[in-house]
Structure formats: C-alpha cells, structure tokens
C-alpha positions as CSV (number, residue, x, y, z in Angstrom):
1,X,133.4,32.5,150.9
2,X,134.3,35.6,152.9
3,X,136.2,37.1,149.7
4,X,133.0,36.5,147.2
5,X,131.2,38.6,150.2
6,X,133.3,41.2,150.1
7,X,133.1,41.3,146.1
8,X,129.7,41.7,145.8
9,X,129.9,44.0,148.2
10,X,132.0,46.2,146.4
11,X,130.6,46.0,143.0
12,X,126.9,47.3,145.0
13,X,129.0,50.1,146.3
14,X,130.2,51.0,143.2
15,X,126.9,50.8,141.2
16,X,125.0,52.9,143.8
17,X,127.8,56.1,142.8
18,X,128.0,56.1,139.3
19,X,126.6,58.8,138.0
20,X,123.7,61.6,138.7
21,X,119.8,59.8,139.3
22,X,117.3,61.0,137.1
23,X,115.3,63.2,140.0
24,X,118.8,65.4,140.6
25,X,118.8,66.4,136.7
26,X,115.2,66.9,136.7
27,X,115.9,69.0,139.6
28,X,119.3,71.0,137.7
29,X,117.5,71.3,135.4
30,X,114.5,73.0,136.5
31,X,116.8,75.6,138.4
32,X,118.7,76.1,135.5
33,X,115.4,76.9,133.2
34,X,113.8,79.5,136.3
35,X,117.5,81.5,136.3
36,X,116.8,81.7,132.2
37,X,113.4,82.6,132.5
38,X,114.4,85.2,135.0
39,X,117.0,86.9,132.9
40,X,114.6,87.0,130.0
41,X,111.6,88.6,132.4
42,X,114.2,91.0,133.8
43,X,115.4,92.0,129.9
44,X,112.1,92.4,129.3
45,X,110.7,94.9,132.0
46,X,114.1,97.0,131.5
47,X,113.4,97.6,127.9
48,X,109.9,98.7,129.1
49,X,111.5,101.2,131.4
50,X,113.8,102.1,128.5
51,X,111.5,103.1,126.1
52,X,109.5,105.0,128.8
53,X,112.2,107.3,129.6
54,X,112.6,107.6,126.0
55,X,109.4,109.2,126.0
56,X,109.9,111.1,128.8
57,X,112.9,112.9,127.7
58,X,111.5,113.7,124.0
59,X,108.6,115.2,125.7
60,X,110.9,117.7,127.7
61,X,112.7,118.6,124.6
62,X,109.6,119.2,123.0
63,X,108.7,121.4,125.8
64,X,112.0,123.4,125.9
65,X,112.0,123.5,122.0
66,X,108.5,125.2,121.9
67,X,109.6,128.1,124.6
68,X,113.3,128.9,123.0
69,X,111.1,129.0,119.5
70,X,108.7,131.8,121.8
71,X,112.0,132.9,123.1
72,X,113.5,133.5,119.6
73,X,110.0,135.5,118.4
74,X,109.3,138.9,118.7
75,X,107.0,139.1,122.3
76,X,104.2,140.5,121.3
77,X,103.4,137.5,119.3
78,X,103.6,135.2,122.4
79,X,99.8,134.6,123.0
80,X,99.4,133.5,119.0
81,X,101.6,130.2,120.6
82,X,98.5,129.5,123.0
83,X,96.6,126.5,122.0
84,X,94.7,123.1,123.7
85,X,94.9,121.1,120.4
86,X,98.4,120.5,119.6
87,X,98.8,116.9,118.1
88,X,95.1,116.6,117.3
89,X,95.8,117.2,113.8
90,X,98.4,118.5,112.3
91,X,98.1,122.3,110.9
92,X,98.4,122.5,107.0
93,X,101.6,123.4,105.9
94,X,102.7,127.6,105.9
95,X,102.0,129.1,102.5
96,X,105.4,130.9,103.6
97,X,108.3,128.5,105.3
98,X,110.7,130.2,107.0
99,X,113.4,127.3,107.4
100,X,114.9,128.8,103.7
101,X,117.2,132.0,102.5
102,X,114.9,133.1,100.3
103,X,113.4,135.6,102.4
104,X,112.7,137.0,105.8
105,X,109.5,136.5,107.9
106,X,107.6,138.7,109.6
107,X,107.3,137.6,113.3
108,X,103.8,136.5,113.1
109,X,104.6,134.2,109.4
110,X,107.8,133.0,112.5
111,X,104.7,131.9,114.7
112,X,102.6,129.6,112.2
113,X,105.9,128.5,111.5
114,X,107.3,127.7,114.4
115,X,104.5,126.4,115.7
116,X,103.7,124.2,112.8
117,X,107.0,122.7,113.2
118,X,106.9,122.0,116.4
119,X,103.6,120.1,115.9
120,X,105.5,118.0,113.2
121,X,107.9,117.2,116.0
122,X,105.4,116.1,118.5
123,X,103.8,113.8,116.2
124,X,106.6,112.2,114.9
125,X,105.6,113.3,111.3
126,X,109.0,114.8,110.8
127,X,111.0,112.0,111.3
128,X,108.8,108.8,108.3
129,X,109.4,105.1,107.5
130,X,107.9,104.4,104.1
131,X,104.5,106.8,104.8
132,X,104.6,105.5,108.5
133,X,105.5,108.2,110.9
134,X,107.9,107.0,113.5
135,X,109.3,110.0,115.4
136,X,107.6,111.4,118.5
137,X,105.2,110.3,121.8
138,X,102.6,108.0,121.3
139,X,99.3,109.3,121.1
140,X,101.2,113.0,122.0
141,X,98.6,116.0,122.5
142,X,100.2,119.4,124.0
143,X,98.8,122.7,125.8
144,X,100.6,125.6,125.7
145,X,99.0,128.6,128.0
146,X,100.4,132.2,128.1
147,X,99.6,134.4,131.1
148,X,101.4,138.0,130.9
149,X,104.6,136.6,129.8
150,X,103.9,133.5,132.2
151,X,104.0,130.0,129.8
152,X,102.8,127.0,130.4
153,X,103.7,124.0,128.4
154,X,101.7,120.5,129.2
155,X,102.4,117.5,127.0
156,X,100.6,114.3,127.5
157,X,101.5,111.0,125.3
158,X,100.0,107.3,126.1
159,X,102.6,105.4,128.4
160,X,103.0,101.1,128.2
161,X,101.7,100.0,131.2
162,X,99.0,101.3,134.1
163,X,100.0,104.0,136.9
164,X,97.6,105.1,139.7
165,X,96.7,108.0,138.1
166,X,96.5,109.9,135.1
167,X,96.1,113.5,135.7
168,X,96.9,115.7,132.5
169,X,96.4,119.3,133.6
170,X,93.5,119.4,131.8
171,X,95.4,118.7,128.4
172,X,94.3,115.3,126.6
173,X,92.9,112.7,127.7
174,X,92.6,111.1,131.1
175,X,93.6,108.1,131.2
176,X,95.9,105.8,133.9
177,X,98.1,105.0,131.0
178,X,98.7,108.9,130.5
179,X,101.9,110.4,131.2
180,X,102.7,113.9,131.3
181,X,105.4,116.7,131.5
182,X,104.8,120.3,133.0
183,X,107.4,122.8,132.2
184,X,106.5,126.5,133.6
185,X,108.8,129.4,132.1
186,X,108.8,133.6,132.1
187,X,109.7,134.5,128.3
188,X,110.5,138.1,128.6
C-alpha cells in the first residue's frame, strides 16, 4: 500500500506542473498587446511631430526666400514687397515672367514677379498632384512689412493639434492651432 501512495502522489505532482494555466496567458498576453499598442501610439505622435517640423522649416525657407528675392532687387522697389494678404489668393500670373532668356526685366516687372512666385510657393501651387496642390503650409497666409530698409516677414499656417496660444503678429488668423514664424532682416 505505501508504494500505490507514493504513485498517486507523484502523478498529482506531475499534473499540477504541466504547462501554463489559462489566467498566466491571459495575463502574457495582455502585457504583450499594451507594449504593441504603445509602440503604435508612440509611432504615431512622432510622425505628428514630424510633419510639424516639416512645416516649420518650409515656413523659414519661405521667409528667407522672400528677403534674398528683396535682396536680389533693386532697393528702391522694397516697399512694393509690403503686403497683409499673401496666400489669400493667389495674384494672376505676370503678363511678363522673368524666369526665361528672352528678355530682361525692369526691377519693378522683378517685383510682381518675385513676389508672385513666392506666393506660388507658399501655397503649395507650385509643386500639383493631378489639379490638387500639394506643396506648401496648410492654410499658409504671410505679412511682409518694410520700415526704412527694416523687413519684417510673418508667416502663419494651421498646425495639427492645440497649443496655448495662437498669436500671429497680427497676420491671419487667430487661432490655438496657428503656428507662426517671425524672421526680422535690414536689406540694404
């Protein structure tokens, strides 16, 4: 009898360690599905921030662009750049375009040039999909001041998610999805 004890015994031993219980896979596997969910929120916010500093550094080209074009003009055209409406709508196209060799401008035709083709930039119209244009800042408007030989360029474009505020210099819309760059130069 003491040996059928102790075989029972053992074959109770053994069942109790096969294998995992179903409550330690439920629990694997809800650790395992939170560290997935994780990586996919994480992936997710960083191609937020992505695309926001996307934004952010096209808008300080565009703000650079627009004062080497003033650079590149004759000065005493610099207050025909001045305007509050850039990106509103987009200027009809120069009866003269100076991007060819079939002709030189004068500085002032350089000016409605320039500054049409800066405005093509800013709304993304120079760069189309189909008839869909797919360059530039979302919802982009741009001020450009000129004091002396002071300028001023403010461009505003509609960011993805909310800040605490949305100042805009005055330039746009306010909004606290708003976003802006300031760039100050003297063009001499």
């Amino acid at each position: 009898m003491p040996q059928l004890q102790t075989s029972f015994q053992l074959r109770k031993c053994v069942k109790k360690q096969k294998g995992m219980t179903f409550i330690e896979v439920l629990i694997a596997l809800f650790i395992m599905v939170t560290g997935i969910l994780g990586a996919v929120a994480m992936q997710a916010t960083a191609k937020k921030g992505s695309f926001d500093a996307m934004q952010r550094s096209l808008a300080s080209s565009l703000a650079q662009d627009i004062i080497e074009r003033m650079r590149s003009n004759d000065a005493a055209t610099l207050a025909n750049y001045a305007g509050t409406d850039y990106g509103v709508t987009l200027n009809s196209e120069p009866s003269k375009r100076c991007n060819t060799s079939g002709g030189l401008c004068s500085a002032a035709e350089m000016t409605t040039n320039d500054q049409y083709e800066w405005e093509l930039a800013l709304m993304g119209a120079d760069v189309k999909y189909g008839t869909s244009n797919v360059g530039g800042l979302l919802d982009a408007r741009a001020c450009v001041s000129v004091t002396n030989n002071a300028v001023k360029v403010v461009i505003t474009w509609q960011g993805r998610v909310e800040l605490v505020s949305g100042s805009t210099e005055s330039c746009g819309s306010t909004s606290n999805k708003r976003r802006q760059v300031l760039v100050e130069a003297f063009v001499y």
